[in-house]
Backbone atoms as SQL, in Angstrom:
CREATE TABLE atoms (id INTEGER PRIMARY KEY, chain TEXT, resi INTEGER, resn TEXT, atom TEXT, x REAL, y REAL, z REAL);
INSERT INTO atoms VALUES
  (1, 'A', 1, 'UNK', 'N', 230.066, 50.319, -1.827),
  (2, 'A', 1, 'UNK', 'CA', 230.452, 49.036, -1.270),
  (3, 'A', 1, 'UNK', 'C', 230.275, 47.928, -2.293),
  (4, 'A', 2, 'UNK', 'N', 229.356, 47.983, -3.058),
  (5, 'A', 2, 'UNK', 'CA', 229.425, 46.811, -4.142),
  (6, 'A', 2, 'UNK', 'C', 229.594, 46.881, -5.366),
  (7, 'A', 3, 'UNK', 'N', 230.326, 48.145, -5.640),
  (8, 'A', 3, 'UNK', 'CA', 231.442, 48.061, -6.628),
  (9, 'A', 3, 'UNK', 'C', 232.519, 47.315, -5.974),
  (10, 'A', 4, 'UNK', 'N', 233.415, 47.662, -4.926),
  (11, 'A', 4, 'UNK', 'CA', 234.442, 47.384, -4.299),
  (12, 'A', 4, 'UNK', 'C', 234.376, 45.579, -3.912),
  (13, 'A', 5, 'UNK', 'N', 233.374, 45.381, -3.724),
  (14, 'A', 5, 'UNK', 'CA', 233.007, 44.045, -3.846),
  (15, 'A', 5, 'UNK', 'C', 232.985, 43.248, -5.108),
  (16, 'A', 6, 'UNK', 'N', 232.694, 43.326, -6.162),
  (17, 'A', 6, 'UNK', 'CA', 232.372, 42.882, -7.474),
  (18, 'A', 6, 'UNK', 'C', 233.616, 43.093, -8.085),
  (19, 'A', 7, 'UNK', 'N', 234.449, 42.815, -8.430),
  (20, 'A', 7, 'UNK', 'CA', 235.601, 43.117, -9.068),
  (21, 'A', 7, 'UNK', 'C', 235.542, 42.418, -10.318),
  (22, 'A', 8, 'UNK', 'N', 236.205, 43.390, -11.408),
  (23, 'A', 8, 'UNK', 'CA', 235.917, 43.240, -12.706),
  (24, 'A', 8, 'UNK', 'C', 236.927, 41.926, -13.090),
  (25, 'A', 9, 'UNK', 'N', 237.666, 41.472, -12.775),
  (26, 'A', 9, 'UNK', 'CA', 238.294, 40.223, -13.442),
  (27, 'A', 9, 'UNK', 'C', 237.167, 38.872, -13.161),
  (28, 'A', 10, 'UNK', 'N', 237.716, 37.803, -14.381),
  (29, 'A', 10, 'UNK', 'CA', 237.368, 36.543, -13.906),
  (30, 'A', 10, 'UNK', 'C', 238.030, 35.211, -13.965),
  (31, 'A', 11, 'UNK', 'N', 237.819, 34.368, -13.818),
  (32, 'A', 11, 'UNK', 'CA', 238.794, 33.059, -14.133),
  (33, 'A', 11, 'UNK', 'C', 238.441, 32.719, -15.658),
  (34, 'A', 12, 'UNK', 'N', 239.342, 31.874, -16.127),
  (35, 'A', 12, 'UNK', 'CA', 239.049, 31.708, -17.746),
  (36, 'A', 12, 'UNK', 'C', 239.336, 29.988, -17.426),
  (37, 'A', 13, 'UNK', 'N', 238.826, 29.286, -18.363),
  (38, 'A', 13, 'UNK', 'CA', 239.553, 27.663, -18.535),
  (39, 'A', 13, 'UNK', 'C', 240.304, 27.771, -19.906),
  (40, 'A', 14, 'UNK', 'N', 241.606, 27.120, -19.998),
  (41, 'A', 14, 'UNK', 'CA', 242.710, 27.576, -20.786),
  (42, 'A', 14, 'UNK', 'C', 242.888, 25.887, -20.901),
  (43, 'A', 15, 'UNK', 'N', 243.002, 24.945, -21.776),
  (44, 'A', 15, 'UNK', 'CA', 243.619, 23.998, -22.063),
  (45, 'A', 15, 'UNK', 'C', 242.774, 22.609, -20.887),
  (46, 'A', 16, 'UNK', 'N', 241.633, 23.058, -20.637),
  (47, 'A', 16, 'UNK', 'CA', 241.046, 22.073, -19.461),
  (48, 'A', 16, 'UNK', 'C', 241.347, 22.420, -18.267),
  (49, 'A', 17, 'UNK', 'N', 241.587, 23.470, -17.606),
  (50, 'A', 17, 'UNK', 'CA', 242.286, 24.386, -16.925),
  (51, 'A', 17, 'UNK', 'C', 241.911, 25.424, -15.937),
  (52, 'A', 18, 'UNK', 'N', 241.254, 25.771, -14.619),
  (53, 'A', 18, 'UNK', 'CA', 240.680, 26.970, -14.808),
  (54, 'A', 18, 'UNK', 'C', 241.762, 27.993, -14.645),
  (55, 'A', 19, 'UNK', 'N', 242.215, 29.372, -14.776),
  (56, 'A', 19, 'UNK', 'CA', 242.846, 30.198, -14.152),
  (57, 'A', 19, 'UNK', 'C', 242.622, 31.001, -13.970),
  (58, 'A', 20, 'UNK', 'N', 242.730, 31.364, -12.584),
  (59, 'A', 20, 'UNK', 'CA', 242.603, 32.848, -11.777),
  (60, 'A', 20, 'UNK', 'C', 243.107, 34.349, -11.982),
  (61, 'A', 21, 'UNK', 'N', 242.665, 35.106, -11.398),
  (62, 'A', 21, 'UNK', 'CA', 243.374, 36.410, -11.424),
  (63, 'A', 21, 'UNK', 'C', 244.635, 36.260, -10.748),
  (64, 'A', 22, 'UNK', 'N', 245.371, 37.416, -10.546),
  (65, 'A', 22, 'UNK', 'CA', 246.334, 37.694, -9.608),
  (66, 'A', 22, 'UNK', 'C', 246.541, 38.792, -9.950),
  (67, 'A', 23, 'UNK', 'N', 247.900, 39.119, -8.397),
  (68, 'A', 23, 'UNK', 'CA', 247.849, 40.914, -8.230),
  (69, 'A', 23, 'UNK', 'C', 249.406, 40.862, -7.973),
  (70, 'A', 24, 'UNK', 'N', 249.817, 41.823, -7.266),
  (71, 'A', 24, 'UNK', 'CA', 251.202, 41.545, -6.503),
  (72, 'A', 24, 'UNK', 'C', 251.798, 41.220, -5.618),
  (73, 'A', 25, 'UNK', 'N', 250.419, 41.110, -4.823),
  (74, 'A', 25, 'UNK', 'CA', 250.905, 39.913, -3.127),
  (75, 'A', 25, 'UNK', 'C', 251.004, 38.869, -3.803),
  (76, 'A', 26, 'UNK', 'N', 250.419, 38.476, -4.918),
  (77, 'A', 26, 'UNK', 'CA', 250.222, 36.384, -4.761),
  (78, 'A', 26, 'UNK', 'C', 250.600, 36.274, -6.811),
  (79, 'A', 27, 'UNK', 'N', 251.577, 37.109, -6.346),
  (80, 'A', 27, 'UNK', 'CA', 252.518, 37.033, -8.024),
  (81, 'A', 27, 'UNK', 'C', 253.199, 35.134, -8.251),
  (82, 'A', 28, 'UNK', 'N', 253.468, 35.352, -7.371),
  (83, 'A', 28, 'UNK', 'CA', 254.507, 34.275, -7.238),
  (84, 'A', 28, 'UNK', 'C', 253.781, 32.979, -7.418),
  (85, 'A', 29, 'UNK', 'N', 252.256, 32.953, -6.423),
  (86, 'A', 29, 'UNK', 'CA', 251.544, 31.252, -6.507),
  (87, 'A', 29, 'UNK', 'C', 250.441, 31.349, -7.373),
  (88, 'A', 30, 'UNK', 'N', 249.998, 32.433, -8.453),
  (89, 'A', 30, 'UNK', 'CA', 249.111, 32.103, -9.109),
  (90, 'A', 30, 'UNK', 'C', 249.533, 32.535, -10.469),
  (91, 'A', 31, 'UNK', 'N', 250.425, 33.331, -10.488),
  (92, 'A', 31, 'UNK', 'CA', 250.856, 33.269, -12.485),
  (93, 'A', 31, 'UNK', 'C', 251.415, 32.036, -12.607),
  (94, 'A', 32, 'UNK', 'N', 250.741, 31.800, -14.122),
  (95, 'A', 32, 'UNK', 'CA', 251.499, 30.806, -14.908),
  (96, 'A', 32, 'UNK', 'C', 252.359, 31.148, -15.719),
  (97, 'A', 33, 'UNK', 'N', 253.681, 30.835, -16.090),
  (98, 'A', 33, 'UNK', 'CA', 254.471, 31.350, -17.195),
  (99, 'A', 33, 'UNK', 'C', 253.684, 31.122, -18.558),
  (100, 'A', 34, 'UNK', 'N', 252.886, 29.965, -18.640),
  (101, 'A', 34, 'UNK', 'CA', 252.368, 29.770, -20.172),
  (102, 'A', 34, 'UNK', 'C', 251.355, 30.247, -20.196),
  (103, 'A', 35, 'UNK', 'N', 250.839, 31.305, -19.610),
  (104, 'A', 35, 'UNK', 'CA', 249.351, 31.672, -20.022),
  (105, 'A', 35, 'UNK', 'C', 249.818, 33.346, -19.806),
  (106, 'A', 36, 'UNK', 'N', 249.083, 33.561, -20.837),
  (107, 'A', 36, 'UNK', 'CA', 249.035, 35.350, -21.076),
  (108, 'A', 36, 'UNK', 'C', 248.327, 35.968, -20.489),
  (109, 'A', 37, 'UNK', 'N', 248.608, 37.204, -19.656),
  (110, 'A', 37, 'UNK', 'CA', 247.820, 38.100, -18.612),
  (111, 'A', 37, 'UNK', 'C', 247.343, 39.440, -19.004),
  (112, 'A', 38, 'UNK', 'N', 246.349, 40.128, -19.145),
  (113, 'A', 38, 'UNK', 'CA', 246.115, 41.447, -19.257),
  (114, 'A', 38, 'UNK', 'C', 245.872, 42.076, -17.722),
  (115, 'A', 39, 'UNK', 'N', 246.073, 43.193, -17.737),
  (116, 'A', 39, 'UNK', 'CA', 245.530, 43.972, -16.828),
  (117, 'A', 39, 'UNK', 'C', 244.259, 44.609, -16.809),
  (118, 'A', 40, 'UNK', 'N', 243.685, 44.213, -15.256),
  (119, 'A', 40, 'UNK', 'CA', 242.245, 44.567, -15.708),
  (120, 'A', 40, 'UNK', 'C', 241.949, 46.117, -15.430),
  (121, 'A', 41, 'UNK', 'N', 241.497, 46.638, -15.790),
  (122, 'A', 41, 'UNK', 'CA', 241.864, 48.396, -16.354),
  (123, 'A', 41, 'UNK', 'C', 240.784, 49.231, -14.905),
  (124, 'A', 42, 'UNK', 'N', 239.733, 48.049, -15.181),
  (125, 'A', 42, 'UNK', 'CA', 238.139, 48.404, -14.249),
  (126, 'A', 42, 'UNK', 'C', 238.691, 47.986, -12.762),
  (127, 'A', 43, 'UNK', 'N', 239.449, 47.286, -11.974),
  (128, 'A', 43, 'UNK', 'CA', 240.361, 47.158, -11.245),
  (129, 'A', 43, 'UNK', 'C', 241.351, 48.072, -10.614),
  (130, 'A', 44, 'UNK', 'N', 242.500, 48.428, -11.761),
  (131, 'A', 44, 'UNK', 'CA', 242.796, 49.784, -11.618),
  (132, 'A', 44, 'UNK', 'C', 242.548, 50.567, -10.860),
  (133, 'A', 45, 'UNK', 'N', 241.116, 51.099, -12.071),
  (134, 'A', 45, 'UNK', 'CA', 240.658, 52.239, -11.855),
  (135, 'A', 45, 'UNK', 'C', 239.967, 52.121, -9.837),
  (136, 'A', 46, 'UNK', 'N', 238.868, 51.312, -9.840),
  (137, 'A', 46, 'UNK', 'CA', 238.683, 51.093, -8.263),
  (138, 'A', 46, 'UNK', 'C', 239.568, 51.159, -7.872),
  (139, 'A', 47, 'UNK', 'N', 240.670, 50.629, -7.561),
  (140, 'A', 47, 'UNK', 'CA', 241.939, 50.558, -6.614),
  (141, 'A', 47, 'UNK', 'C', 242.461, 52.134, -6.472),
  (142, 'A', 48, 'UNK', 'N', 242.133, 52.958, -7.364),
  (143, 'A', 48, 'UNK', 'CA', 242.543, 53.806, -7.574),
  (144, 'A', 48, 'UNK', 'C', 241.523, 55.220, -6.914),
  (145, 'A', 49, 'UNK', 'N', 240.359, 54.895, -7.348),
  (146, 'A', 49, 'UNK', 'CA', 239.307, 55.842, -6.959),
  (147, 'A', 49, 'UNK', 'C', 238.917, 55.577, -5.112),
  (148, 'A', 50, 'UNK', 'N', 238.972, 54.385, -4.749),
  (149, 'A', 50, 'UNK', 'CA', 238.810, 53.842, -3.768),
  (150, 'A', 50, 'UNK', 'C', 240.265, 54.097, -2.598),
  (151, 'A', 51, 'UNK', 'N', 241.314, 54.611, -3.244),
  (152, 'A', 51, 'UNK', 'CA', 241.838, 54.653, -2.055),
  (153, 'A', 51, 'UNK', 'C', 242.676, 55.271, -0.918),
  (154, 'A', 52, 'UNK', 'N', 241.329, 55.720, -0.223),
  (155, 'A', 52, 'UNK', 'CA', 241.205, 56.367, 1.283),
  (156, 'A', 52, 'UNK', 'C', 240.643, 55.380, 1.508),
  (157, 'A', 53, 'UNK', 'N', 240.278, 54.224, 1.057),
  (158, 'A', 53, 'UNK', 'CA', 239.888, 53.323, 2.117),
  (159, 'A', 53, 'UNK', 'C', 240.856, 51.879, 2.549),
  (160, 'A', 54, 'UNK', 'N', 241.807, 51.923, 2.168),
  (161, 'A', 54, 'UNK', 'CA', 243.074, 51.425, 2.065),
  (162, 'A', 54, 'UNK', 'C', 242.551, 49.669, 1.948),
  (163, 'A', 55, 'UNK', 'N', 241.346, 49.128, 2.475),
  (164, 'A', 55, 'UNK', 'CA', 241.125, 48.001, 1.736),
  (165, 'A', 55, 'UNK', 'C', 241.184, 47.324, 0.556),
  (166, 'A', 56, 'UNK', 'N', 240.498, 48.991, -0.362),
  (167, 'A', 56, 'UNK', 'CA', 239.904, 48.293, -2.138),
  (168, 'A', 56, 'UNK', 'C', 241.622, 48.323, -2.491),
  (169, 'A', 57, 'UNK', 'N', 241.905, 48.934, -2.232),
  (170, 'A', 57, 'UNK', 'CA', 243.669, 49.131, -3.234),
  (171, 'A', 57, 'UNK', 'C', 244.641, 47.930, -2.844),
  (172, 'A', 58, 'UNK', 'N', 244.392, 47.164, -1.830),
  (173, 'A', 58, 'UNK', 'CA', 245.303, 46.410, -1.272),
  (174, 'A', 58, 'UNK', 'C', 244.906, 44.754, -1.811),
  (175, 'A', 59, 'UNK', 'N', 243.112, 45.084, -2.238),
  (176, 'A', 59, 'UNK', 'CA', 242.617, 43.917, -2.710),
  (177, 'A', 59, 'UNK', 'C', 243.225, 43.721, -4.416),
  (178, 'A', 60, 'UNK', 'N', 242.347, 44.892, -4.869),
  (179, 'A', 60, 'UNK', 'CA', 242.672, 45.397, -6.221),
  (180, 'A', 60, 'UNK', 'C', 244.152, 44.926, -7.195),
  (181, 'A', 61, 'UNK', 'N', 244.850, 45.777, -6.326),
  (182, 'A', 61, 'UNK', 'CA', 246.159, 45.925, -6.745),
  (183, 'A', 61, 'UNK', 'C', 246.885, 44.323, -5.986),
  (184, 'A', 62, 'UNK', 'N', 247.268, 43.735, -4.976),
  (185, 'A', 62, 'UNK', 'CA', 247.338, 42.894, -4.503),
  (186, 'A', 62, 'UNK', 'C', 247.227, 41.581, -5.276),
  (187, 'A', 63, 'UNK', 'N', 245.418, 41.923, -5.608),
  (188, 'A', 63, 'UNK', 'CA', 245.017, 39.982, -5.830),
  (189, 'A', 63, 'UNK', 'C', 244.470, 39.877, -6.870),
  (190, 'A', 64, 'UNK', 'N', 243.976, 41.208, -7.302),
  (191, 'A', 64, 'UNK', 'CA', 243.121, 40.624, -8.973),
  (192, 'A', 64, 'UNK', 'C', 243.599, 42.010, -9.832),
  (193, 'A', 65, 'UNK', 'N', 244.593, 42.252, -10.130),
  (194, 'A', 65, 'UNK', 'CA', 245.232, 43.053, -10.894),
  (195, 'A', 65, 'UNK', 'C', 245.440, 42.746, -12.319),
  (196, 'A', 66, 'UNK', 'N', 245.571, 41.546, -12.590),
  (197, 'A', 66, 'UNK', 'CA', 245.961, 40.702, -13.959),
  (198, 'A', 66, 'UNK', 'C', 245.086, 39.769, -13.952),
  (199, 'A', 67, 'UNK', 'N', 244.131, 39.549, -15.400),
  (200, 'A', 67, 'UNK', 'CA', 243.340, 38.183, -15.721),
  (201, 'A', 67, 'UNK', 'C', 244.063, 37.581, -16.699),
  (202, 'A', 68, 'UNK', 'N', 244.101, 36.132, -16.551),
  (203, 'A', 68, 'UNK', 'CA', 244.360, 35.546, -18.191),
  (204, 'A', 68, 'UNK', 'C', 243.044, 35.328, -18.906),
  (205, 'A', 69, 'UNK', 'N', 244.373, 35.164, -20.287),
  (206, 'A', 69, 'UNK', 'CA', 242.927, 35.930, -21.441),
  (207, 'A', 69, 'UNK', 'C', 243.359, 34.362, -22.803),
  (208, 'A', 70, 'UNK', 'N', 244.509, 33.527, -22.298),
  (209, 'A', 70, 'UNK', 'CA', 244.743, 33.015, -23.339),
  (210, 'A', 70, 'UNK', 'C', 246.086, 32.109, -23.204),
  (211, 'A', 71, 'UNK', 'N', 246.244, 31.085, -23.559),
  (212, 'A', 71, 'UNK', 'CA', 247.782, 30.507, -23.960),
  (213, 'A', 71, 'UNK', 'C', 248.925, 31.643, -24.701),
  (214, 'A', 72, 'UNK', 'N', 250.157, 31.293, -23.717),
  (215, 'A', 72, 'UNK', 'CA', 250.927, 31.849, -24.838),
  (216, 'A', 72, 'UNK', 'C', 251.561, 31.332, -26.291),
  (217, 'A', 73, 'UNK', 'N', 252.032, 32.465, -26.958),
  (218, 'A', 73, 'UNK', 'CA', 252.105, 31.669, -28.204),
  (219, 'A', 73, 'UNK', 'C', 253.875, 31.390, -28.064),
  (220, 'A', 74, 'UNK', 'N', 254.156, 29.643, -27.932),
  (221, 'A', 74, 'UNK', 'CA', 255.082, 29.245, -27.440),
  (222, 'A', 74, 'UNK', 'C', 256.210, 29.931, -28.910),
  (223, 'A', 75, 'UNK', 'N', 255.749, 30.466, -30.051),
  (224, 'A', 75, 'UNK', 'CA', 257.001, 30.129, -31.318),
  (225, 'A', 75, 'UNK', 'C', 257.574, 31.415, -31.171),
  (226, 'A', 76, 'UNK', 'N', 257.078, 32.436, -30.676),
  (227, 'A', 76, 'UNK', 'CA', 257.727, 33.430, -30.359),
  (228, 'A', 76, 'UNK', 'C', 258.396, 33.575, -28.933),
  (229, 'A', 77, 'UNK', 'N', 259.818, 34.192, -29.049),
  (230, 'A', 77, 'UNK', 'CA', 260.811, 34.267, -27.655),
  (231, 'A', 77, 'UNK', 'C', 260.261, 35.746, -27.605),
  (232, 'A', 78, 'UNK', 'N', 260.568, 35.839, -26.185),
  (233, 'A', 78, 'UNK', 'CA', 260.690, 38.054, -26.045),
  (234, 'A', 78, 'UNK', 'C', 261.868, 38.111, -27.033),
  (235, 'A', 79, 'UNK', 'N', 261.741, 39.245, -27.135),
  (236, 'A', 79, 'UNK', 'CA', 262.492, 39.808, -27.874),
  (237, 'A', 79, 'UNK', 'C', 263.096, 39.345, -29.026),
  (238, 'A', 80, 'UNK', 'N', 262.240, 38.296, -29.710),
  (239, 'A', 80, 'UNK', 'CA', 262.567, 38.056, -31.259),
  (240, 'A', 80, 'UNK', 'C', 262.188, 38.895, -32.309),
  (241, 'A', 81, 'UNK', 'N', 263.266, 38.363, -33.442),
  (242, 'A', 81, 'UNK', 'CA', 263.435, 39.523, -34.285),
  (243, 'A', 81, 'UNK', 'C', 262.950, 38.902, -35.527),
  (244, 'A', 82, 'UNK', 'N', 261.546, 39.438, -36.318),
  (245, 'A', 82, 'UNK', 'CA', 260.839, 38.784, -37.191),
  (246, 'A', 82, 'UNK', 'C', 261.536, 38.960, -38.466),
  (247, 'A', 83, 'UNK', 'N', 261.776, 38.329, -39.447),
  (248, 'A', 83, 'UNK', 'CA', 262.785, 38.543, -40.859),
  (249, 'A', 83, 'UNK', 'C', 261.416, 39.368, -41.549);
């Protein structure tokens, strides 16, 4: 129970800023386009080991799936092509 409780992401402050996790229910109201996200791996894995209990996976995966870790770096586009 308090693994499933404790979840490995955290908020970061980015530019004076704080920002949150997010998952895939709440994609939409808590990513920022300018801030860079990792996936938190320790998250995952609970969501993963945890579920027969259909709570941890729905939290997990859901709401704290991705932490930011950083600004993006605005000079690069996707898919640019470095000389």
């Amino acid at each position: 129970m308090a693994l499933g409780c404790g979840g490995c992401g955290s908020t970061k402050m980015i530019g004076g800023v704080e920002y949150g996790t997010y998952g895939l229910i709440n994609e939409d109201d808590k990513k920022n386009e300018n801030v860079e996200y990792d996936v938190i791996w320790g998250n995952v894995i609970l969501g993963a080991v945890f579920f027969e209990t259909f709570v941890a996976p729905i939290y997990f995966f859901g709401f704290s799936m991705f932490k930011p870790v950083g600004p993006k770096d605005a000079s690069e586009a996707k898919g640019q092509v470095r000389p």
